[in-house]
C-alpha positions as CSV (number, residue, x, y, z in Angstrom):
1,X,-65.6,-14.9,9.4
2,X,-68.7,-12.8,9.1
3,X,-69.0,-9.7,11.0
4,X,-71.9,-9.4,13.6
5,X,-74.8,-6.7,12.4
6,X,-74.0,-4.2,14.2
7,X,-70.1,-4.3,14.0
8,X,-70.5,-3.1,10.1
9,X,-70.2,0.8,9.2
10,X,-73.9,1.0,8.3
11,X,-77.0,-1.1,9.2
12,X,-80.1,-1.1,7.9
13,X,-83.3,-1.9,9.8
14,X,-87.0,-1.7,8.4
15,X,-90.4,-3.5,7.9
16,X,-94.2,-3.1,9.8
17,X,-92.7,-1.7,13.4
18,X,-96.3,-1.3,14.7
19,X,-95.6,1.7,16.3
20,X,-98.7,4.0,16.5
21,X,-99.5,7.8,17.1
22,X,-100.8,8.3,20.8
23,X,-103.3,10.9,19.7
24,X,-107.3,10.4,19.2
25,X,-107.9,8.4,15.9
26,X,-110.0,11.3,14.8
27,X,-107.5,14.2,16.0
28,X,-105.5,12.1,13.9
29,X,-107.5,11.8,10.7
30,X,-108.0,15.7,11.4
31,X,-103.9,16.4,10.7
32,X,-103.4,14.3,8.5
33,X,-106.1,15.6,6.2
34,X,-104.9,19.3,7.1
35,X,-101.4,18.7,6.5
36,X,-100.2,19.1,9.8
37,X,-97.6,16.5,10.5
38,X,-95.3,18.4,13.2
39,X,-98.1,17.7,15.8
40,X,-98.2,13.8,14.6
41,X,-94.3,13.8,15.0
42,X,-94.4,15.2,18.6
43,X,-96.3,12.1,19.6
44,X,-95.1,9.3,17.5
45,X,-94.6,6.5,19.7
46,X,-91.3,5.4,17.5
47,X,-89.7,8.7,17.5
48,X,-90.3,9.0,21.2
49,X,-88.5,5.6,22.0
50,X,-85.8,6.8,19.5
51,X,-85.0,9.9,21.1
52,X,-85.2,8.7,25.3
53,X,-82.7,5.2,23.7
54,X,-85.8,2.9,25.1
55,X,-85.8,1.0,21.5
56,X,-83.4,0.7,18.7
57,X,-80.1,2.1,20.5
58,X,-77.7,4.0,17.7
59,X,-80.4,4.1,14.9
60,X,-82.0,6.9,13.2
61,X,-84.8,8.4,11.1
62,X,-85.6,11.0,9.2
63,X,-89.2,12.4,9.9
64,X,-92.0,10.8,7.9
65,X,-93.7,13.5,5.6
66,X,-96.3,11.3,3.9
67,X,-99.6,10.2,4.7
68,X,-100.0,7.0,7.7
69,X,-99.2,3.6,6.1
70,X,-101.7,1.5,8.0
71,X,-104.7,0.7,8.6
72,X,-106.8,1.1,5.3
73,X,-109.8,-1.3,4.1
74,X,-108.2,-3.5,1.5
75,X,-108.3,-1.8,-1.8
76,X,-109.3,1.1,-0.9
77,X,-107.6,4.3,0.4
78,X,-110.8,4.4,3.2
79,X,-109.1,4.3,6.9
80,X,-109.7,1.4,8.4
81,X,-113.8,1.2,8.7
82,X,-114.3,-2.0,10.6
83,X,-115.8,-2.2,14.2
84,X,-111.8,-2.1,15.7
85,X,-111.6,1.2,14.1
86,X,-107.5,1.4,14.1
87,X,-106.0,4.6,14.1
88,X,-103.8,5.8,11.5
89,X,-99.9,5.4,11.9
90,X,-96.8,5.4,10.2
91,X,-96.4,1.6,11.4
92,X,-93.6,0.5,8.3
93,X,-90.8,2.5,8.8
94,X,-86.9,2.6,7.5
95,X,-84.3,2.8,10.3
96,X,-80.6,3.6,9.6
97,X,-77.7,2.8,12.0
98,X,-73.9,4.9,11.2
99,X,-71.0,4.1,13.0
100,X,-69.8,7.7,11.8
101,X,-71.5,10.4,11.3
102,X,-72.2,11.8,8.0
103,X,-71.1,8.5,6.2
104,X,-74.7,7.8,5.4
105,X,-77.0,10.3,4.0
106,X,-80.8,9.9,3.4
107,X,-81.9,11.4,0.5
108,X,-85.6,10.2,0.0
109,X,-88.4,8.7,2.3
110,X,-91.6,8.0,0.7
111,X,-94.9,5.8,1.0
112,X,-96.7,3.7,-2.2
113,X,-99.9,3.9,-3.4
114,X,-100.3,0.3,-3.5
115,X,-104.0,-1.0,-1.9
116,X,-103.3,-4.5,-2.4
117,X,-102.6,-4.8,1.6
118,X,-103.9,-2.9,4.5
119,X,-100.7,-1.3,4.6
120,X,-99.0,1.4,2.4
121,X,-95.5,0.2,1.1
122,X,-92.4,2.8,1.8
123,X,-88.8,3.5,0.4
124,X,-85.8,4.9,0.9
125,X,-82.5,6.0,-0.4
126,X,-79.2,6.7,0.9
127,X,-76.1,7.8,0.0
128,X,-73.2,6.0,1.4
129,X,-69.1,7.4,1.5
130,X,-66.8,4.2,1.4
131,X,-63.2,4.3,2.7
132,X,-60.7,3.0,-0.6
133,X,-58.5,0.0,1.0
134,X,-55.1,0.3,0.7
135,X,-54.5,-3.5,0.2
136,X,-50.7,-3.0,1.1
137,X,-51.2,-1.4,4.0
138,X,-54.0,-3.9,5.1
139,X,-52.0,-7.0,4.9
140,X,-48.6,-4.9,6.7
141,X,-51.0,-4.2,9.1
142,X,-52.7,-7.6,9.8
143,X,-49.0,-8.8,10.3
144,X,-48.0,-6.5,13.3
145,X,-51.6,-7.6,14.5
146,X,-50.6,-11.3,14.3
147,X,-47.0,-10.4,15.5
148,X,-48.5,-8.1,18.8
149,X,-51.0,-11.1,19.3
150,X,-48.0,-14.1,19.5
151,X,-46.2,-11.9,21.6
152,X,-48.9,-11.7,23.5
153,X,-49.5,-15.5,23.8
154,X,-46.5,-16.3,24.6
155,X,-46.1,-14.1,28.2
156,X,-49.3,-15.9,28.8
157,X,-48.1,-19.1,29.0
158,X,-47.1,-20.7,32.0
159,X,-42.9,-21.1,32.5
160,X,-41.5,-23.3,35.8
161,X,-38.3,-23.9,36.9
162,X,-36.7,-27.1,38.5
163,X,-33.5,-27.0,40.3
164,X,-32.8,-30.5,39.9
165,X,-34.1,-32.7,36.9
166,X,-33.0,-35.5,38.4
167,X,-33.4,-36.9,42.0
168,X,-30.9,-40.0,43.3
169,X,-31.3,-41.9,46.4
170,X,-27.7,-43.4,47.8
171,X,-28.0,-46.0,50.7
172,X,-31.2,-46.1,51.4
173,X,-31.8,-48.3,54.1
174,X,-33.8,-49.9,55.9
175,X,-36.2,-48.3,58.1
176,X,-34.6,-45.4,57.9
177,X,-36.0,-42.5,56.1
178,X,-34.4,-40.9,53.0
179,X,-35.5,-37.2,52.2
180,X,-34.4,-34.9,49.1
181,X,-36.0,-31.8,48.1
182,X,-36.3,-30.2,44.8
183,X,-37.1,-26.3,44.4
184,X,-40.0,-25.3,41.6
185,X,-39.8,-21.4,40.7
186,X,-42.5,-19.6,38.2
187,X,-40.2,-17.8,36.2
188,X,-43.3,-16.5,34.1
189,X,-45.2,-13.7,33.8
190,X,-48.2,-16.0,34.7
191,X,-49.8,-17.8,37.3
192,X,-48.8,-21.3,37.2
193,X,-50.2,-24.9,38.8
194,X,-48.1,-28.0,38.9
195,X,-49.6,-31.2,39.6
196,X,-48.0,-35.0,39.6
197,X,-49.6,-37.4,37.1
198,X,-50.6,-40.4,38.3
199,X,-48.9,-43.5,36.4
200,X,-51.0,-46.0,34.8
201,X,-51.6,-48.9,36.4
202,X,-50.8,-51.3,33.4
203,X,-53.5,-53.8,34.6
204,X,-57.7,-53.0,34.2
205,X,-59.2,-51.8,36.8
206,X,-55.6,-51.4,39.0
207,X,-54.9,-48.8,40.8
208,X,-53.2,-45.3,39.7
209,X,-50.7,-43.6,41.5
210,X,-47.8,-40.9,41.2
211,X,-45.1,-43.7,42.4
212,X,-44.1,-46.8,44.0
213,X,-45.4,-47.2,47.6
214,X,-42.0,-47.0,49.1
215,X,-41.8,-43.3,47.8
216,X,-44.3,-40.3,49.0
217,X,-44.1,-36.6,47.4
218,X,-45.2,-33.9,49.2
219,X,-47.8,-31.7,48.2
220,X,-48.9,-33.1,44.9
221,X,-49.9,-29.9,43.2
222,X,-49.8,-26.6,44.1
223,X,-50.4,-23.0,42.7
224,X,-47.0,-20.1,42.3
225,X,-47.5,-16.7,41.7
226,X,-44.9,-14.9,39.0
227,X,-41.5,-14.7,41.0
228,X,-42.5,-17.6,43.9
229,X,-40.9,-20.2,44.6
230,X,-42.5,-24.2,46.8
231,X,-40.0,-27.0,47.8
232,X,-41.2,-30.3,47.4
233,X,-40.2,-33.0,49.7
234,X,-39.6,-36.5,47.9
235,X,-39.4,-39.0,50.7
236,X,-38.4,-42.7,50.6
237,X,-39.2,-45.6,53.0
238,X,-38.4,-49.0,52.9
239,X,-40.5,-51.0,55.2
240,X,-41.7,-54.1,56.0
241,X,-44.2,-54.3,52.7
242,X,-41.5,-53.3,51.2
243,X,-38.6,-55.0,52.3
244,X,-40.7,-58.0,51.3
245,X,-41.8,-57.4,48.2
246,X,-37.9,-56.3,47.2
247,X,-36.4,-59.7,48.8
248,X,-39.1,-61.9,47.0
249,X,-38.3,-60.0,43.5
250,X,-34.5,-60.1,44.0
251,X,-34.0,-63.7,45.9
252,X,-30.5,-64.4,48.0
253,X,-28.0,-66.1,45.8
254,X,-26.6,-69.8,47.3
255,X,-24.0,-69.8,49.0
C-alpha cells in the first residue's frame, strides 16, 4: 500500500500560495526597486504563518531573494496597473517538509522571466541523502514484525472455559424441578461475552429460541473479566404443556 504524504522522508509542497506582503503597495515597490528584501521578509504573510505553526505545520523555506512573482500586466514586466492596483508579493512559492534534519538541502531558489501570465514562474533544487536498504535485513526484520504482531493477536482473542461439556438430566419427573449448573471461566487475557444462540425454527416465520420449552437457561449472555468466573443455571420442567405434548408424541402401548 501507498504511504500517506506526509508519512514519506521528504515532501514537497508548491504552486500560487497567495500569500502577500502586509506593507504599503508603494513602500513595497520602493524595496523592491532598492534591493532591500530583509524588510519584505520581516512582513511576509507566509513566513509569518510558518514561523508562529498557523499554516503548513513541519515545512520550510528558504528566504525568497528575487524580485515579487505576482501581479504584473500581461506581457509586461509593469506592476500591476489596473484600477485594483495589487501589491507586489512572492505569491508562488516552494515549500519543503524533512522528516530529519539535514536529509534535504536546498541549493537554489529562483524566479523566471516569463510574461506570458501575470505571474512569474519559480524553481528550485534540492539535494536529497538516501538511506541504502539492506534487503536482508528488511525482510528478517518484517518477519519478527509479523511474528510480534500474531503473538499479539492471539492474547487478544477471547479464551472460555466450561466445566462440563455435557449436561444429563436422570429422572426427571413430573412437576418437579430438575437443576444442574455448569461453571464458565475466562481463562484469557481478554474480556470475553458468551451468549446462547437461538435454534432455528425449521419452519418460516416460526419462532426462534435457545431450547425446548421444557428447558430454561439462566442468564443467556453475560460479560467475564480475565480470571472471572458466572455459573449458569440449566433448569428443566415438565408440565402440563409438556407432559402433553410428550404423551401425544410417545403414545401408551396396549396392553
Amino acid at each position: 500500500a501507498s504511504l500517506p504524504a506526509l508519512e514519506h522522508d521528504v515532501c514537497f509542497f508548491f504552486g500560487d500560495l497567495n500569500y502577500r506582503i502586509d506593507l504599503p503597495r508603494s513602500e513595497i515597490i520602493t524595496l523592491f526597486e532598492e534591493g532591500r528584501l530583509d524588510p519584505l521578509h520581516a512582513r511576509d504573510q507566509l513566513a509569518g504563518s510558518l514561523a508562529a505553526g498557523r499554516a503548513f505545520a513541519g515545512f520550510s523555506e528558504e528566504p525568497p531573494d528575487f524580485l515579487p512573482t505576482y501581479k504584473y500586466d500581461l506581457g509586461t514586466d509593469s506592476f500591476d496597473s489596473s484600477d485594483k492596483a495589487r501589491a507586489p508579493a512572492w505569491c508562488d512559492r516552494v515549500l519543503v517538509r524533512q522528516r530529519e534534519k539535514g536529509s534535504c538541502r536546498q541549493t537554489r531558489y529562483e524566479r523566471h522571466t516569463a510574461n506570458m501570465s501575470d505571474h512569474r514562474p519559480v524553481s528550485a533544487s534540492f539535494a536529497l541523502s538516501a538511506r541504502r536498504i539492506d534487503r536482508h535485513r528488511l525482510v528478517a526484520a518484517a518477519a519478527e514484525v509479523a511474528r510480534e504482531l500474531d503473538s499479539a493477536d492471539n492474547e487478544c482473542i477471547p479464551c472460555v472455559a466450561v466445566d462440563d461439556s455435557e449436561v444429563h438430566f436422570e429422572g426427571v419427573e413430573y412437576r418437579v424441578p430438575s437443576v444442574r449448573r455448569i461453571t464458565l471461566t475466562n481463562t484469557g487475557a481478554v474480556v470475553a461475552h458468551f451468549r446462547f444462540i437461538p435454534k432455528p425454527s425449521g419452519s418460516p416465520g416460526g419462532h426462534e429460541s435457545i431450547s425446548r420449552e421444557w428447558l430454561t437457561v439462566d442468564p443467556k449472555f453475560g460479560l467475564l473479566l480475565p480470571g472471572d468466573c458466572c455459573s449458569v443455571t440449566l433448569s428443566v420442567w415438565v408440565g402440563d404443556s409438556t407432559a402433553r405434548a410428550l404423551a401425544a408424541r410417545h403414545p401408551p402401548s396396549a396392553a
